[in-house]
C-alpha positions in Angstrom: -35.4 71.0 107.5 -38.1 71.0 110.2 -41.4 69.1 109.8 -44.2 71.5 108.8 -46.6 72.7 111.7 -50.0 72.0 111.4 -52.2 74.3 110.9 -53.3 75.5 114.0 -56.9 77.4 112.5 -57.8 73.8 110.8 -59.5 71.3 112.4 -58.1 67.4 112.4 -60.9 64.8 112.4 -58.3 61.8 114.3 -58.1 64.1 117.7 -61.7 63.9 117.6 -61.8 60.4 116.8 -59.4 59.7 120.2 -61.5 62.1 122.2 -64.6 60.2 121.2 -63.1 56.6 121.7 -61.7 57.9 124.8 -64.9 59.1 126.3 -66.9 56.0 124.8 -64.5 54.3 127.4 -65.0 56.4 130.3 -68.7 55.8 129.9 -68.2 52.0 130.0 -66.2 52.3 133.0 -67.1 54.8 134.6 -70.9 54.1 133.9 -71.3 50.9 133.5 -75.1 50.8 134.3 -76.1 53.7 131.8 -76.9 51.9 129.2 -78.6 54.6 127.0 -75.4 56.9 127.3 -72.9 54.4 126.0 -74.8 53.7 123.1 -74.4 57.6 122.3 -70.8 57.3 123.0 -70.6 54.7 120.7 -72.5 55.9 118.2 -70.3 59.4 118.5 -67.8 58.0 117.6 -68.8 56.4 114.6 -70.1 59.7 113.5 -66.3 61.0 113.7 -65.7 58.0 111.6 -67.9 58.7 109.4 -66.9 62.4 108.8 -63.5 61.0 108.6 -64.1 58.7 105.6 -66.2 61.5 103.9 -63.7 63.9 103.9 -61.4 61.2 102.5 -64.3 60.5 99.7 -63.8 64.7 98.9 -60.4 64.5 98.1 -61.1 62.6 94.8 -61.0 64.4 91.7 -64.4 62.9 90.7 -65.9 63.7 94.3 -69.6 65.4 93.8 -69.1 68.5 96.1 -66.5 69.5 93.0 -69.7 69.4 90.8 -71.1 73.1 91.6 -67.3 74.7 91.3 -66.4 72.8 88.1 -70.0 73.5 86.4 -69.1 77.2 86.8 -65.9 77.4 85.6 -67.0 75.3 82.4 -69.9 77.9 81.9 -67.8 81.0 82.7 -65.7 79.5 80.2 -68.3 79.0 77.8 -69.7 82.6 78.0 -66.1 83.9 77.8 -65.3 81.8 74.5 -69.2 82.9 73.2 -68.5 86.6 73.7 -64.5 85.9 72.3 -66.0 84.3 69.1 -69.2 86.8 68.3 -67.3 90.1 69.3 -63.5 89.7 69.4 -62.3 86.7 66.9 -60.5 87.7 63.5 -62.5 85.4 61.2 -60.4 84.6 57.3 -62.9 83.7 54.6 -62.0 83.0 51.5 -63.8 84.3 48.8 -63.9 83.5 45.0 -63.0 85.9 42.1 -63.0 86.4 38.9 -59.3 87.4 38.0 -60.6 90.1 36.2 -62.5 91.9 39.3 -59.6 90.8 41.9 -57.3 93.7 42.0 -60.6 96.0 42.1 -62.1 93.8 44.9 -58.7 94.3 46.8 -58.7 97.8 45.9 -62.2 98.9 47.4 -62.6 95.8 50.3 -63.9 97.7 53.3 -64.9 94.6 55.1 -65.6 94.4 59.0 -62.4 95.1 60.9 -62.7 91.5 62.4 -63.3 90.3 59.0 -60.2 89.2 57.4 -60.9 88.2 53.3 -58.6 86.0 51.6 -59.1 86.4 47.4 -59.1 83.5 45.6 -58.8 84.1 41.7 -61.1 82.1 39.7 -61.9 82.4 35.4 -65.1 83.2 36.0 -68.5 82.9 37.8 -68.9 79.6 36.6 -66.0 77.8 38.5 -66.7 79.9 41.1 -69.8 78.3 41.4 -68.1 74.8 41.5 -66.0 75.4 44.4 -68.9 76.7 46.1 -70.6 74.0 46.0 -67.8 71.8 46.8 -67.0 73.5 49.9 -64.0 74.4 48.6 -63.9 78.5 49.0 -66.2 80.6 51.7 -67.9 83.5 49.5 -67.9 84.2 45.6 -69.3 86.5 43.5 -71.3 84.8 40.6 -73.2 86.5 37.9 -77.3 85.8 36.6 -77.7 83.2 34.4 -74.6 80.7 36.1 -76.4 78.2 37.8 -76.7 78.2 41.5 -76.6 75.3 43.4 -80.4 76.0 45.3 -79.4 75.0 48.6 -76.7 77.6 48.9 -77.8 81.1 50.4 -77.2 84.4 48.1 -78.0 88.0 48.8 -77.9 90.1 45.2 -75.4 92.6 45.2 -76.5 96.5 44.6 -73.9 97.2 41.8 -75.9 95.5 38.4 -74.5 94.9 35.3 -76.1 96.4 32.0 -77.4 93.8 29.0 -75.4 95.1 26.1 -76.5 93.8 22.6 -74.7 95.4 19.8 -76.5 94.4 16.2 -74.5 95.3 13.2 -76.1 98.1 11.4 -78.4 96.7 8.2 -79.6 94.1 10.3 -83.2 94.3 10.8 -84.7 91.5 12.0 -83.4 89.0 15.0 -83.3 86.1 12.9 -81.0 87.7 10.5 -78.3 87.0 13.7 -76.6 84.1 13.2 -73.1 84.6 14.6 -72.8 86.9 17.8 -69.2 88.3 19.8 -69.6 87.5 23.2 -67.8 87.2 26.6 -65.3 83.8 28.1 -67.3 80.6 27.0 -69.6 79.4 29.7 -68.9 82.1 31.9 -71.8 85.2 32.5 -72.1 86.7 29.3 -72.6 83.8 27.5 -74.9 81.9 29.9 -77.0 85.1 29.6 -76.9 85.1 25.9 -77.8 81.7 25.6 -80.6 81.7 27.5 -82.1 84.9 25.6 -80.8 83.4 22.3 -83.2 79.9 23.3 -86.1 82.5 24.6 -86.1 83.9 21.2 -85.9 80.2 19.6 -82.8 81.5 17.5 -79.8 79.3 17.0 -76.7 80.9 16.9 -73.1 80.2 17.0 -70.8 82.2 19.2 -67.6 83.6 19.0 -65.4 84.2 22.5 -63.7 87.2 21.7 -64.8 90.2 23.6 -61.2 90.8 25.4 -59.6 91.1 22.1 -62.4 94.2 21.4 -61.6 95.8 24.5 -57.7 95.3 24.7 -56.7 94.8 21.1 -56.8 97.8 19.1 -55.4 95.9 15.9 -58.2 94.0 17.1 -61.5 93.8 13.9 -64.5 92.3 14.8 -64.8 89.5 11.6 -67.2 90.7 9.3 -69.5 87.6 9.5 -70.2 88.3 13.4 -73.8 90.0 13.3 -74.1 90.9 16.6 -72.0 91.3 19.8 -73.5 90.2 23.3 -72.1 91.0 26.8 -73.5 91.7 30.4 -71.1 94.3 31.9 -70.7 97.1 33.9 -71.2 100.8 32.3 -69.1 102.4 34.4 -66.0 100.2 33.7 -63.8 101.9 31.4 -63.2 98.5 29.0 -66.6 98.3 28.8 -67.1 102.0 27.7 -64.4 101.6 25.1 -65.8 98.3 23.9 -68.8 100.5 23.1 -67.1 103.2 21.2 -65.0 100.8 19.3 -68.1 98.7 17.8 -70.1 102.0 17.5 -67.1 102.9 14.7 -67.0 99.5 13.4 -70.6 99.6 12.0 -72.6 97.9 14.8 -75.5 100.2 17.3 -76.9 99.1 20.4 -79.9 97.3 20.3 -83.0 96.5 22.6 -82.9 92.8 23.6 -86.5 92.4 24.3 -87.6 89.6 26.0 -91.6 90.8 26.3 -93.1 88.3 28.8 -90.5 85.8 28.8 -88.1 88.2 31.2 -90.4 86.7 34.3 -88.6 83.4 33.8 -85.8 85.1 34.9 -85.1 86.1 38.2 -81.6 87.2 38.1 -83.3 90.0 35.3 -84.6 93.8 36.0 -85.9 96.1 33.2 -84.2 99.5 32.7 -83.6 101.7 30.3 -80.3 103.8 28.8 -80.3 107.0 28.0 -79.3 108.7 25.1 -75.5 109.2 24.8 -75.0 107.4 28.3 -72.0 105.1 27.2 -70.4 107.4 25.1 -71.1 111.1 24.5 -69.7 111.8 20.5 -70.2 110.0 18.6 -73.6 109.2 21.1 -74.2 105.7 22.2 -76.8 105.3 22.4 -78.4 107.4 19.9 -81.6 106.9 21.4 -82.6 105.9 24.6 -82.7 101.7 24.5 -84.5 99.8 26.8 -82.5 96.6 28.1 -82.2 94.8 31.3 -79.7 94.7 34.1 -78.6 91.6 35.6 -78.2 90.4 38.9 -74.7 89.7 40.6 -75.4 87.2 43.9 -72.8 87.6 46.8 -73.1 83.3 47.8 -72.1 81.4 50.8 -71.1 77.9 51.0 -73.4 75.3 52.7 -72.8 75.2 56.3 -71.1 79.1 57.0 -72.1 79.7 60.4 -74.6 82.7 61.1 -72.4 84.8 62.2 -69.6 84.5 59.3 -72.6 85.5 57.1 -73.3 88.5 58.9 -69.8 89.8 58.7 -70.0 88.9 54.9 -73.0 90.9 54.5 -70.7 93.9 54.7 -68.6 92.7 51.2 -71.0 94.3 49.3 -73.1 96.8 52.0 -69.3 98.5 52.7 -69.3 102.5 52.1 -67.3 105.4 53.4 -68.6 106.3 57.2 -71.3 109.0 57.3 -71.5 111.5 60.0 -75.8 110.2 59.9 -74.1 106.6 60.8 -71.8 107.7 63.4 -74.7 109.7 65.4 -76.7 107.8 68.1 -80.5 107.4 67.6 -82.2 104.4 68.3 -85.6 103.7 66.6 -88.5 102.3 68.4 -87.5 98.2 67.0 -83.7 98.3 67.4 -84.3 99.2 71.1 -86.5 96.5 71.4 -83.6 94.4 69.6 -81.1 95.6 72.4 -83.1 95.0 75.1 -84.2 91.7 73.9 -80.8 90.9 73.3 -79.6 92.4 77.1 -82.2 90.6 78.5 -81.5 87.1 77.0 -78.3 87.5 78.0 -78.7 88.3 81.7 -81.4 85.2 81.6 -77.9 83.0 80.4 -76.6 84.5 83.6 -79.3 83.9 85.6 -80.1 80.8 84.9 -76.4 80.1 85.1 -76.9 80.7 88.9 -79.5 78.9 89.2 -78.2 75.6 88.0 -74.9 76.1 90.3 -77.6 76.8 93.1 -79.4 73.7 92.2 -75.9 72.2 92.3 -75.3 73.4 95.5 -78.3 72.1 96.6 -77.6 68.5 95.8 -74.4 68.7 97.5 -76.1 69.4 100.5 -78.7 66.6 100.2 -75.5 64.5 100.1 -74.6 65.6 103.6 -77.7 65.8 105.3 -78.1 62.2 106.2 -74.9 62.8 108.3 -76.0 66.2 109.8 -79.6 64.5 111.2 -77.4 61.6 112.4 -75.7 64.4 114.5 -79.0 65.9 115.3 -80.6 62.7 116.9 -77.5 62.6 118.6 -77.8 65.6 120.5 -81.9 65.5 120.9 -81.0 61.6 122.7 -78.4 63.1 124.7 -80.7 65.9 125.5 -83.4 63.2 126.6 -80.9 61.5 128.9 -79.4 64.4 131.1 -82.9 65.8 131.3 -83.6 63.6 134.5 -80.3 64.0 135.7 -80.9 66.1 138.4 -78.2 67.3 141.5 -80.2 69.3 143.7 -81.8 67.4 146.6 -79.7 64.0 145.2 -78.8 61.3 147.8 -74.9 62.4 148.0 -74.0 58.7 145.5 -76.7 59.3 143.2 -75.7 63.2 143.2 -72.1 62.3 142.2 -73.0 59.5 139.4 -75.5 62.0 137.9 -72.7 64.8 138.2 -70.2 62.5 136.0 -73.2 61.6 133.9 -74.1 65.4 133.3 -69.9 66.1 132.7 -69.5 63.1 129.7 -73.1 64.7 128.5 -71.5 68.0 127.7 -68.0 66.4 126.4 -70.1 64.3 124.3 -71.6 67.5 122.6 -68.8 69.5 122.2 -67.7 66.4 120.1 -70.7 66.4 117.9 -70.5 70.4 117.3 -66.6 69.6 116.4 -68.0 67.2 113.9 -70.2 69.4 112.5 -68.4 71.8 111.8 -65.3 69.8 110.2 -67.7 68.8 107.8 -68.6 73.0 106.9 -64.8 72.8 106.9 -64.2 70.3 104.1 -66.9 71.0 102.2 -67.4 75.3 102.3 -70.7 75.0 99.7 -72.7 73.1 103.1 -72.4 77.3 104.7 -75.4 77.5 102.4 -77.6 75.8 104.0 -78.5 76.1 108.1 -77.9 72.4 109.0 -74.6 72.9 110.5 -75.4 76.1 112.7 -78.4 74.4 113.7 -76.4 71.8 115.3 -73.8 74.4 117.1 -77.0 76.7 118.6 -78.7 73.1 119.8 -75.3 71.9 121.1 -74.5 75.0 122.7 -77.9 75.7 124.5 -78.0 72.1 126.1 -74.5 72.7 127.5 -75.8 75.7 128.9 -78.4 73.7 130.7 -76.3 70.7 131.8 -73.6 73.9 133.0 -76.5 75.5 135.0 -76.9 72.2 136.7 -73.8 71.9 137.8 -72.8 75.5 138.9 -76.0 75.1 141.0 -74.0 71.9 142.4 -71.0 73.7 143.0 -73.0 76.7 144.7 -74.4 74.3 146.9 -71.5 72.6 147.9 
């Protein structure tokens, strides 16, 4: 195959460097009393030299001038990968469960669409609390009264769960209790019913059978438990049955007063049930009861990142769409949000620009020792044709100082080559006005030293 032509648009630095040696020559022999010009010759062509070994330097991988380009493809990147991980990315968190609520949890999960929730079954609140706070699981659910590790973040979850304290009918007083029916041991129920059972200085001993009531229909509660104590939901049809069943088996629901001692809890809200609200016939309760309702917490391992909480938020904040949530109205703070948010992310932009600028900027400095080398060059070259006159010449002085004017002008077509191999190599030096100062300077002296010698010719 043929060599490859060069290209004939770029410009090659070793012509230059012949041109220059070649003329540096001329000057010596040709004008060998001129002193002043061969030192430009000379020094022209160490400028081409110079630019040659430069553009050489640029080639490296690690060259500065690659310093503007690479900064903003890094920082594009960065914004790209910013906008891909808040907006776009499919995030997995795993959250803890009680097997008990994880079928209903994946029954009713509306979570955000780039949300994607992994269940992770657990006994209770109580170990789901453990691998919380060994980093082991994202999220779980965990009821009042489980201890929370404090340094873990919770938001309380709007569905509450109802105090229900059955007494067995012909008990009167609460230190007639001495054996009370409660939920799994250690789990919510009968963290909760310890700590009221050691508000109201009562020892008790407790019996873990409140499945059996709700699922066992063979199922009697043993007629030396006094009292039966959960914390569950109303609305959940075990929990409704439970009620009926120990309604028939001689036991009524019961206020679980705490008086002043329900401000050491925090997980604890006074309400009150109505009259037949849990079941309607027999009622239960026959009279309104006042109890309390306790606090599920939605909590995050140590560490979740800002916006994996966010998109957790909606675990428990998820509802069917309304058309009031679909419409478009913007109050007076949420535009200030948006535009606070638009506007700090144009200033990324901005000052994005700026530091490639700045970048640019230091290139340049790099090159502009070379560019006033180039400069001098043609103001010195300018000095020494400037006496170089033809007209009225002695005919051997006219025809030295013609030669003289000639190398002048080949000499600064050189130095506007040079300068503008570097803009070549290096397209972020177009910036700045260094090199087209040295073409306008180069070009309006040739003009001159031209002038002189068409008014030579016209003479002649």
């Amino acid at each position: 195959m043929p060599a490859a032509l060069p290209d004939p648009t770029r410009l090659s630095i070793g012509p230059v460097i012949e041109q220059a040696t070649a003329l540096s020559a001329r000057v010596v022999n040709e004008l060998p009393t001129h002193e002043g010009l061969q030192r430009a010759s000379q020094r022209m062509v160490e400028a081409a030299r110079t630019a040659e070994r430069v553009a050489t330097s640029m080639r490296r991988p690690w060259s500065p001038h690659r310093l503007p380009v690479v900064f903003l493809a890094v920082a594009l990147v960065a914004v790209l990968t910013f906008l891909y991980w808040q907006f776009f990315r499919v995030s997995t968190l795993t959250l803890a469960l009680p097997d008990r609520d994880a079928q209903a949890m994946r029954d009713h999960l509306a979570a955000d669409a780039r949300l994607n929730v992994q269940v992770v079954e657990v006994p209770g609140s109580r170990e789901a609390a453990a691998l919380l706070a060994n980093g082991e699981v994202d999220l779980g659910f965990i009821q009042g009264g489980v201890p929370i590790p404090p340094r873990l973040l919770r938001l309380e979850s709007p569905s509450r769960e109802l105090v229900l304290y059955f007494v067995r009918d012909g008990l009167t007083a609460p230190a007639q209790v001495k054996k009370v029916l409660t939920s799994v041991q250690g789990e919510g129920s009968h963290s909760v019913a310890q700590a009221f059972f050691g508000a109201w200085g009562h020892e008790v001993q407790f019996v873990h059978a409140w499945k059996e009531v709700t699922s066992n229909e063979a199922f009697v509660v043993p007629p030396d438990v006094d009292a039966v104590f959960v914390v569950k939901d109303p609305g959940d049809e075990k929990s409704l049955l439970g009620a009926e069943r120990l309604t028939k088996g001689g036991f009524h629901l019961e206020s679980p007063s705490l008086g002043a001692r329900a401000g050491r809890f925090d997980y604890l809200q006074p309400v009150t049930v109505p009259r037949a609200h849990l079941h309607l016939d027999p009622p239960v309760p026959a009279d309104a009861v006042n109890t309390y309702s306790v606090s599920t917490w939605l909590v995050a391992r140590e560490g979740l990142t800002p916006r994996l909480l966010t998109q957790a938020k909606g675990l428990i904040e998820a509802h069917p769409g309304t058309i009031a949530e679909r419409s478009f109205h913007l109050s007076s703070g949420e535009a200030s949000e948006l535009f606070q948010g638009v506007d700090a992310f144009f200033s990324v932009l901005v000052n994005i620009g700026l530091a490639f600028l700045a970048l640019l900027g230091i290139d340049v400095l790099a090159y502009r020792k070379h560019f006033h080398e180039l400069n001098t060059l043609v103001s010195l070259l300018g000095l020494l044709q400037s006496n170089k006159d033809v007209l009225g010449a002695p005919p051997l002085e006219r025809a030295e100082n013609l030669k003289y004017l000639s190398l002048c002008s080949d000499l600064l077509s050189l130095i506007s080559a040079v300068s503008g191999y570097y803009t070549q190599e290096n397209s972020s030096l177009l910036f700045n006005n260094l090199s087209e100062v040295i073409h306008q300077r180069c070009a309006s002296l040739k003009i001159n030293i031209q002038l002189k010698l068409l008014h030579a010719v016209v003479r002649d």
